[in-house]
MIDOSE-1310 file (N, C-alpha, C; in nm, 2 decimals, decimal comma, always signed):
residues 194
xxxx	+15,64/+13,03/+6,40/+15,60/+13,05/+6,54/+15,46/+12,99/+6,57; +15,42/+12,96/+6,67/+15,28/+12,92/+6,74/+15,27/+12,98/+6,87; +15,16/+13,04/+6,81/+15,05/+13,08/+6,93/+14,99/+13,02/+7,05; +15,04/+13,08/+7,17/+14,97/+12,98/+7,24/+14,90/+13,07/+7,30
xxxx	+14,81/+13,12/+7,35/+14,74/+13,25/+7,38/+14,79/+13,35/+7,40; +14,85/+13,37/+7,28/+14,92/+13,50/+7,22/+15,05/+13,49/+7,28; +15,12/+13,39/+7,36/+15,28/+13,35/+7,42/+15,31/+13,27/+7,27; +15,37/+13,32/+7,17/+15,45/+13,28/+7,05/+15,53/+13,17/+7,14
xxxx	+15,59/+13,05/+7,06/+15,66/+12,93/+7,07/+15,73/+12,93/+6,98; +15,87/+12,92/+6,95/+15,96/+12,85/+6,85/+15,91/+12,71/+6,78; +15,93/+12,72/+6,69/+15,84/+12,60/+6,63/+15,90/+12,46/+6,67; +16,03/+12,44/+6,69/+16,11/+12,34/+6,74/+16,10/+12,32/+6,87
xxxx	+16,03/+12,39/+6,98/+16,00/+12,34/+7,13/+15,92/+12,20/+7,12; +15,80/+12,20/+7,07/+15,72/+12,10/+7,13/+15,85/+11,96/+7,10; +15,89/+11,96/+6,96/+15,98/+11,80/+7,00/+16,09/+11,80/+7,04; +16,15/+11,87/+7,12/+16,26/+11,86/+7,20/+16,29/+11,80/+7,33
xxxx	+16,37/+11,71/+7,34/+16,39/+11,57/+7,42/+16,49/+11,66/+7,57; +16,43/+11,64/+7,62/+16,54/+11,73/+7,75/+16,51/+11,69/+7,90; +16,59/+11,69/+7,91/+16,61/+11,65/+8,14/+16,75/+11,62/+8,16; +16,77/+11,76/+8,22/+16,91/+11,79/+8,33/+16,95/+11,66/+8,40
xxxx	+17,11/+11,67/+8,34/+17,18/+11,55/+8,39/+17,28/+11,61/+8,48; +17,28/+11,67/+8,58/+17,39/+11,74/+8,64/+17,53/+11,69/+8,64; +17,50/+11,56/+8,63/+17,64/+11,45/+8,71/+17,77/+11,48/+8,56; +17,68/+11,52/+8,43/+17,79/+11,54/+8,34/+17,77/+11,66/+8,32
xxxx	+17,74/+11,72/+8,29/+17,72/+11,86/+8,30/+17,79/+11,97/+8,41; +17,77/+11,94/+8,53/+17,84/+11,99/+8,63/+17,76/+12,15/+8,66; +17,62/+12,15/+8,63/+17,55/+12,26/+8,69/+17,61/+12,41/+8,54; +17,63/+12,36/+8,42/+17,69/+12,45/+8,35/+17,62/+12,57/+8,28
xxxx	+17,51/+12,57/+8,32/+17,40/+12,65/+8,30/+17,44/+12,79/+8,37; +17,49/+12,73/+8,50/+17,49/+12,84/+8,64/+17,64/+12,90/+8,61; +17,75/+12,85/+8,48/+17,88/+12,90/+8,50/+17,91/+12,91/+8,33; +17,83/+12,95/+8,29/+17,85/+12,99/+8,15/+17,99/+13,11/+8,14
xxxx	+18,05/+13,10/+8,07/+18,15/+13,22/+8,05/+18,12/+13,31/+7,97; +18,12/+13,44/+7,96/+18,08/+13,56/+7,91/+18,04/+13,68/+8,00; +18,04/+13,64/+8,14/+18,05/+13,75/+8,19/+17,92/+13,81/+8,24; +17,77/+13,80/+8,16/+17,63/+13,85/+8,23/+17,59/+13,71/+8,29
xxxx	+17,54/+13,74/+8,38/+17,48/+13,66/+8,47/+17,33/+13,63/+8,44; +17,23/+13,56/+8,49/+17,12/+13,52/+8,45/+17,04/+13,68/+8,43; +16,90/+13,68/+8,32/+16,85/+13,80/+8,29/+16,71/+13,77/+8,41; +16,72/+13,86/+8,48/+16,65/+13,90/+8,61/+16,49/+14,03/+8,53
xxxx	+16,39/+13,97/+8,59/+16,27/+14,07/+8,61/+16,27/+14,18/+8,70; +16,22/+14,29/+8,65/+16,26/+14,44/+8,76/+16,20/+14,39/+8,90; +16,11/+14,29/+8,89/+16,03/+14,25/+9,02/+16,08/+14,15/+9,12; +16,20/+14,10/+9,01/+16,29/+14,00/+9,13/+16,39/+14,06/+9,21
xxxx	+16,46/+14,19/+9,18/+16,56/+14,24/+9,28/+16,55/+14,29/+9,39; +16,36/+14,27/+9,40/+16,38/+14,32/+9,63/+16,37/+14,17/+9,65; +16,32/+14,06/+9,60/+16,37/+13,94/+9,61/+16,48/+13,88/+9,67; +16,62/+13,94/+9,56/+16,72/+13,90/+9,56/+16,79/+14,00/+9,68
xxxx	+16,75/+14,06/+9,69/+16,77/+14,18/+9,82/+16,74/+14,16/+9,94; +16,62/+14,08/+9,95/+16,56/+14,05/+10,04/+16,64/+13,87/+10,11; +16,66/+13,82/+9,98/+16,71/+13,70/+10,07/+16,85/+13,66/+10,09; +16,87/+13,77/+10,01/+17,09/+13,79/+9,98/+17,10/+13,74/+10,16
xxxx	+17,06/+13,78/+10,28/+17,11/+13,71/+10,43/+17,08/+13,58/+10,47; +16,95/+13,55/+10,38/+16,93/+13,39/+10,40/+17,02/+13,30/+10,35; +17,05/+13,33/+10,23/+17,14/+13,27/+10,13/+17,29/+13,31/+10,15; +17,33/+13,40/+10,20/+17,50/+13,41/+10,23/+17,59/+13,31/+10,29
xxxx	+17,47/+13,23/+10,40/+17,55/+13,10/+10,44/+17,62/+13,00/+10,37; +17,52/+12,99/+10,23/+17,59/+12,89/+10,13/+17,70/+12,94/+10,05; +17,75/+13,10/+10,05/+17,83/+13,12/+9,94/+17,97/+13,11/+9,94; +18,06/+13,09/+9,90/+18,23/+13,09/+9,94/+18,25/+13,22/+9,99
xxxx	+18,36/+13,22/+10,04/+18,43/+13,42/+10,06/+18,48/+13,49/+9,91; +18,50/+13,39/+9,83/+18,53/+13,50/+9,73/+18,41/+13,52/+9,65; +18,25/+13,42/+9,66/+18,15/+13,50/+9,62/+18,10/+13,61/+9,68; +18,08/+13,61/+9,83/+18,09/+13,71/+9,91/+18,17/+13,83/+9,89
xxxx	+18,24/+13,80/+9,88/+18,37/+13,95/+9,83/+18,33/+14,02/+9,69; +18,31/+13,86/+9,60/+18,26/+14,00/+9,50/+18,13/+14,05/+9,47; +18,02/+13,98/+9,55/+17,92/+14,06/+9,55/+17,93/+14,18/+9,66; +18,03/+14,23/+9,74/+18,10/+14,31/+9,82/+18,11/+14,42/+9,76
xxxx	+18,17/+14,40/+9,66/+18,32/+14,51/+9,57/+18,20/+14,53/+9,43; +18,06/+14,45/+9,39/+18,03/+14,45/+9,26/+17,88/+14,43/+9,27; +17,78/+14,44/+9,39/+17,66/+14,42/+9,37/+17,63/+14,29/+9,38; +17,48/+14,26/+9,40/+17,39/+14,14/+9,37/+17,38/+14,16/+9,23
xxxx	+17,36/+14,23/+9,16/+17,31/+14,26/+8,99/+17,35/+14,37/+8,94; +17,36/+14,37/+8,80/+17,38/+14,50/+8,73/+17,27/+14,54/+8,63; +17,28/+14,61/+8,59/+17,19/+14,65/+8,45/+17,13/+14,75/+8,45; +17,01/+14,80/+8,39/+16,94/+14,89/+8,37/+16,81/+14,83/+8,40
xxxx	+16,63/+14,91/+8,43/+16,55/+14,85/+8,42/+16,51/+14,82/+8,30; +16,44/+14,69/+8,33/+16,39/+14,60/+8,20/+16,54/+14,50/+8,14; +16,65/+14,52/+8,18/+16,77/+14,47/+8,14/+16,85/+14,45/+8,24; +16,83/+14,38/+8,38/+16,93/+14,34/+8,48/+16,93/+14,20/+8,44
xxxx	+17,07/+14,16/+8,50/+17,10/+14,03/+8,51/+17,19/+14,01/+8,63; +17,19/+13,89/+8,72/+17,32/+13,85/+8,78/+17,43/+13,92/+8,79; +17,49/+13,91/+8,90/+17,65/+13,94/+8,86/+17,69/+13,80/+8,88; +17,88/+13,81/+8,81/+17,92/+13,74/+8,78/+18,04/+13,71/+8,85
xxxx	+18,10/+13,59/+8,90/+18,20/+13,53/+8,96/+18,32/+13,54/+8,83; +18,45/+13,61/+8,85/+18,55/+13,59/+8,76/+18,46/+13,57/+8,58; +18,38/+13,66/+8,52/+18,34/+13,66/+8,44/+18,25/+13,56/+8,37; +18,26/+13,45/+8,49/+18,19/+13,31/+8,48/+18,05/+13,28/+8,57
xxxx	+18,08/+13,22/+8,70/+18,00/+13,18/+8,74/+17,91/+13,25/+8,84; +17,77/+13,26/+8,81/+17,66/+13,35/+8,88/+17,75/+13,35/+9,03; +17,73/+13,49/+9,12/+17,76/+13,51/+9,24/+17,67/+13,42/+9,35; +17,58/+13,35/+9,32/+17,48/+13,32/+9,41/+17,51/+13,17/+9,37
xxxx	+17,62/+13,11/+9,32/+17,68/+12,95/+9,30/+17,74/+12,91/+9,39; +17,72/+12,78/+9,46/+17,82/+12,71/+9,52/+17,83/+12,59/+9,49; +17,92/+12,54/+9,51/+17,93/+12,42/+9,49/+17,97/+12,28/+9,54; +17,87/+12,16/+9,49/+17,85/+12,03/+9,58/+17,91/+11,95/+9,48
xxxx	+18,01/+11,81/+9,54/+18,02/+11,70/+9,48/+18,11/+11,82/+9,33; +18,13/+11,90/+9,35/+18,19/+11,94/+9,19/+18,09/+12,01/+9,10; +17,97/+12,01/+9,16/+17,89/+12,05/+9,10/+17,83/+12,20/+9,10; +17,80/+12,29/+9,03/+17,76/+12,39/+9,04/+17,61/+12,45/+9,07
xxxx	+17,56/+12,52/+9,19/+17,45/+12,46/+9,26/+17,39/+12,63/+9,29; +17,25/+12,61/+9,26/+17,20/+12,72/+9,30/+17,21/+12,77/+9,47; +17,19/+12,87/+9,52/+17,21/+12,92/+9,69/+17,04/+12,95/+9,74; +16,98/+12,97/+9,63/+16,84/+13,03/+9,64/+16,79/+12,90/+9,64
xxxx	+16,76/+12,86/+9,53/+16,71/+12,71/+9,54/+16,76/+12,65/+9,65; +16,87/+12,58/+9,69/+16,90/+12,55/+9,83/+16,82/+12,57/+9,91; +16,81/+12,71/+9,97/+16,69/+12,76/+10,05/+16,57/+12,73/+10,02; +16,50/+12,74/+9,90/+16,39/+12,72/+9,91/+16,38/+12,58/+9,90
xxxx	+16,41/+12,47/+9,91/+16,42/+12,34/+9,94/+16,43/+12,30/+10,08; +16,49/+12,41/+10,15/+16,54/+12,33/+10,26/+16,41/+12,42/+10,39; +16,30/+12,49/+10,28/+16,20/+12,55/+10,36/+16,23/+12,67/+10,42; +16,34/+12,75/+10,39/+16,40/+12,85/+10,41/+16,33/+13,02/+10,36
xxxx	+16,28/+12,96/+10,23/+16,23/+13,07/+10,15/+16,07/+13,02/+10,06; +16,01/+13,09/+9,99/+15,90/+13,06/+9,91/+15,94/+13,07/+9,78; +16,05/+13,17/+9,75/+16,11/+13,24/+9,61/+16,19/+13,12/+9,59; +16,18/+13,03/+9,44/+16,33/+12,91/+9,41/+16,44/+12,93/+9,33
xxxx	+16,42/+13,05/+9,27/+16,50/+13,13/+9,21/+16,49/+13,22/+9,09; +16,56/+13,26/+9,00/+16,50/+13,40/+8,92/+16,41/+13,26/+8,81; +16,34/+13,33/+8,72/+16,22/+13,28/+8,65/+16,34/+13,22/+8,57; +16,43/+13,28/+8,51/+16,48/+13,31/+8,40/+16,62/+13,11/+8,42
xxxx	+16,60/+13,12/+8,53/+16,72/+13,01/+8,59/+16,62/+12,87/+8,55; +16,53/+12,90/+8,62/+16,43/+12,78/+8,67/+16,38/+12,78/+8,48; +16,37/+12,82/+8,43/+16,32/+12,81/+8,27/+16,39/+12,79/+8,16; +16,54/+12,80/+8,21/+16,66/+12,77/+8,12/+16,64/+12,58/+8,08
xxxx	+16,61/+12,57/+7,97/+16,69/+12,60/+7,85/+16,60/+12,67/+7,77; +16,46/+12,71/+7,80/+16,36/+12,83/+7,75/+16,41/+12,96/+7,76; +16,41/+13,05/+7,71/+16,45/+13,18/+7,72/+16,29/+13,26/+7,69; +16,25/+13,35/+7,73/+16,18/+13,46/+7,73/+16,20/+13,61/+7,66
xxxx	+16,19/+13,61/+7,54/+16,19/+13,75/+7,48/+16,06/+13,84/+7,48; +16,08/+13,95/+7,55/+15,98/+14,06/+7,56/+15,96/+14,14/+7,45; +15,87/+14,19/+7,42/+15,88/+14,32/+7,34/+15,72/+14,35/+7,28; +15,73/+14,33/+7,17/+15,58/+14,39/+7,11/+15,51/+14,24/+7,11
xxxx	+15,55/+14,13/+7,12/+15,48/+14,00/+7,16/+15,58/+13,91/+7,23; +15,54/+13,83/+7,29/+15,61/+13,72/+7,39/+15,63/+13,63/+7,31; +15,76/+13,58/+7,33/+15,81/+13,51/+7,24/+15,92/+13,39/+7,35; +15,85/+13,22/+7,30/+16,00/+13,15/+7,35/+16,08/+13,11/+7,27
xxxx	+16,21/+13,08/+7,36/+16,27/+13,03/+7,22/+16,34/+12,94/+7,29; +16,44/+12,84/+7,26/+16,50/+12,72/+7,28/+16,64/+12,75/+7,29; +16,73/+12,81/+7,38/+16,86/+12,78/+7,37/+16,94/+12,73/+7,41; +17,00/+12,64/+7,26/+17,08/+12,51/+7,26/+17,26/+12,53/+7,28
xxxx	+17,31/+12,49/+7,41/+17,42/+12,49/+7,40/+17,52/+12,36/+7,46; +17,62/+12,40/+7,39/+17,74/+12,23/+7,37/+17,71/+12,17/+7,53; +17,73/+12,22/+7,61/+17,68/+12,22/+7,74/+17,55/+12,10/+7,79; +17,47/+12,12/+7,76/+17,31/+12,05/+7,73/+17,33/+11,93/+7,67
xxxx	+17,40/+11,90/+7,60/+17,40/+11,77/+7,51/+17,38/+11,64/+7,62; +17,44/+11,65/+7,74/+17,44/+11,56/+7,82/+17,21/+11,54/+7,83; +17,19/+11,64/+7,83/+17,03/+11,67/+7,91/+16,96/+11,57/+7,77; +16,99/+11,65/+7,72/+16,96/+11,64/+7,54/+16,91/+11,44/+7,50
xxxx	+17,09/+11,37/+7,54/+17,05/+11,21/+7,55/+16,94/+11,17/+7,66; +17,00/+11,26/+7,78/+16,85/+11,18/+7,89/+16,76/+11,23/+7,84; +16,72/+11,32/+7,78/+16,58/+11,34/+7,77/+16,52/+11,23/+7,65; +16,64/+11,18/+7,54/+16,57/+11,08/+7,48/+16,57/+10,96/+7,53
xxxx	+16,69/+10,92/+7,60/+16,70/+10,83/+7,64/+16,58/+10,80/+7,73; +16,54/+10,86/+7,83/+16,40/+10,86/+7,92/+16,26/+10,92/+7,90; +16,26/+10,99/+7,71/+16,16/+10,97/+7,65/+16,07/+11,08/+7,71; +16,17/+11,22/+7,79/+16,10/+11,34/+7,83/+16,09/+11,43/+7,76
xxxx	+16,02/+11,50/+7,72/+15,98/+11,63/+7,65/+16,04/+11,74/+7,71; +16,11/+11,85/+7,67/+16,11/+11,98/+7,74/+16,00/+12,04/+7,79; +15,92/+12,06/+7,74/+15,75/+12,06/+7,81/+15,77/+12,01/+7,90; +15,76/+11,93/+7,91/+15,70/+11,82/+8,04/+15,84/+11,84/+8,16
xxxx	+15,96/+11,87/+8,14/+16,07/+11,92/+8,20/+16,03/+12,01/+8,28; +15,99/+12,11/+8,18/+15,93/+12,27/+8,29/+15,87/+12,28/+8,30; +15,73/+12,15/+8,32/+15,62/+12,22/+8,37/+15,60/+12,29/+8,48; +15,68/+12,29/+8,56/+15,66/+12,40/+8,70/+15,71/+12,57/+8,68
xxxx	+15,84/+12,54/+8,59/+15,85/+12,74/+8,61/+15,77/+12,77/+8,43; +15,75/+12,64/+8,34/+15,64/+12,70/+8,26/+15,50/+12,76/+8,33; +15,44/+12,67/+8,42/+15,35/+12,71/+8,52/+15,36/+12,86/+8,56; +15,45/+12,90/+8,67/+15,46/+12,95/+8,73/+15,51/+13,11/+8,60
xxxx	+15,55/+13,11/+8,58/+15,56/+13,20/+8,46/+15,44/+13,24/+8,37; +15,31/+13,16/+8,33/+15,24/+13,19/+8,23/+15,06/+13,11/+8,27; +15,11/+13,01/+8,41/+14,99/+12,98/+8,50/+14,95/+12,87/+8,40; +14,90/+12,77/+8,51/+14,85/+12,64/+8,47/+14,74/+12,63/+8,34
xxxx	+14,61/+12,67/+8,33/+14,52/+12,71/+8,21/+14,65/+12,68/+8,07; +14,73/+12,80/+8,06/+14,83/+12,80/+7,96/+14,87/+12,70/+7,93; +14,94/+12,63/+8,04/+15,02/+12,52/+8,02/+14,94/+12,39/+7,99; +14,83/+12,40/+8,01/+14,75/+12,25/+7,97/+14,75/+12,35/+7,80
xxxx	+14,72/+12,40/+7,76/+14,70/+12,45/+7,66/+14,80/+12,43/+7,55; +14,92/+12,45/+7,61/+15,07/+12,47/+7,57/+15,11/+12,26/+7,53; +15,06/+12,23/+7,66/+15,07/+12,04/+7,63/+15,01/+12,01/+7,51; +14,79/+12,04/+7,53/+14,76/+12,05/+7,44/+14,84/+12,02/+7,27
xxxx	+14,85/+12,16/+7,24/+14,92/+12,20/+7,13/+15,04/+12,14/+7,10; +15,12/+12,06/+7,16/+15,25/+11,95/+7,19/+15,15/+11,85/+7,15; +15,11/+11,79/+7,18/+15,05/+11,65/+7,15/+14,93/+11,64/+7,02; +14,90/+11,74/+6,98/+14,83/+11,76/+6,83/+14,96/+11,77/+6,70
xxxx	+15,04/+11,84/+6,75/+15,18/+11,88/+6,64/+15,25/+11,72/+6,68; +15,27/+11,69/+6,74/+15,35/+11,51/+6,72/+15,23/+11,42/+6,68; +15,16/+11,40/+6,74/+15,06/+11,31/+6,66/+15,04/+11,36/+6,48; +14,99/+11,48/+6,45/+15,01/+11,54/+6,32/+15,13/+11,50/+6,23
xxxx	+15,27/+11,51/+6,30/+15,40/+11,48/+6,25/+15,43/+11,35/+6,24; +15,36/+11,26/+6,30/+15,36/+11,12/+6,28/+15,30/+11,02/+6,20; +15,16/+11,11/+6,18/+15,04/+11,07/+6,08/+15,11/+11,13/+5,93; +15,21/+11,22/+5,92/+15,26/+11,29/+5,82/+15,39/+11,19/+5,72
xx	+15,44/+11,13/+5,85/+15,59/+11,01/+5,80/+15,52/+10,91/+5,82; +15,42/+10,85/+5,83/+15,37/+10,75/+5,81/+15,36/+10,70/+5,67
């Protein structure tokens, strides 16, 4: 692990090649199967409460129905997530061109809202573990492989991917820090296979 002021890193983040290809992928992030929906902060559900009316415009009737019959979210505090469409796809999905598309982000694009959606969405393929130290970690799924080529193919870092909800999650300072620490460990790993 690496320390980045005291936010632990997976030691495999800094060289990881990544940038969302939607067009193959089809938004698969947002329709994972398994049934929990994204892991939500106790601080985002008057959020999600609050803009469930802004956001209803974009949803189908049978997303509407089942956040009707089944909530915006479930869980316990410290442990909410999403609810889920048929075991699958987040309730707050719709979808364009075939593609599976945030309702929140929508809004906050279209100058609707300030909120772009849960931390946890906007930071995927990063995950966030809480506990006795903060911890990231990278998770890689069959799904991503499309992101995985563009990100080599166009020579992007996952870093450099999320610098905005890494930002907004742990604040700019960090994240020059966090680059920093990326660019000493490849230069290092370079001077090493040389």
């Amino acid at each position: 692990m690496i320390d980045v002021q005291n936010i632990y890193i997976e030691e495999n983040i800094p060289d990881v090649k990544f940038s969302c290809n939607t067009a193959i992928c089809k938004g698969a992030c947002c329709t994972i199967a398994g049934g929990k929906g994204a892991p939500l902060l106790d601080e985002e559900l008057i959020m999600i409460e609050q803009l469930f009316p802004i956001i209803k415009p974009y949803l189908s009737p049978e997303h509407i129905d089942a956040i009707i019959q089944s909530g915006l979210y479930e869980g316990v505090p410290g442990s909410y997530t999403t609810m889920c469409f048929n075991n699958r796809a987040c309730v707050f999905v719709f979808y364009k061109d075939g593609i599976a598309r945030c309702a929140f982000e929508k809004a906050f694009f279209e100058g609707k809202t300030v909120w772009q959606k849960p931390l946890s969405c906007h930071l995927f393929p990063i995950r966030i573990d809480s506990g006795m130290i903060t911890r990231l970690r990278y998770e890689q799924i069959s799904e991503c492989d499309g992101a995985l080529r563009s990100g080599l193919k166009n020579n992007i870092y996952l870093t450099s991917f999320l610098k905005e909800p890494l930002k907004r999650a742990f604040g700019s300072n960090w994240y020059e820090d966090l680059l920093s620490m990326c660019e000493s460990r490849r230069k290092e790993t370079k001077i090493n296979t040389l």
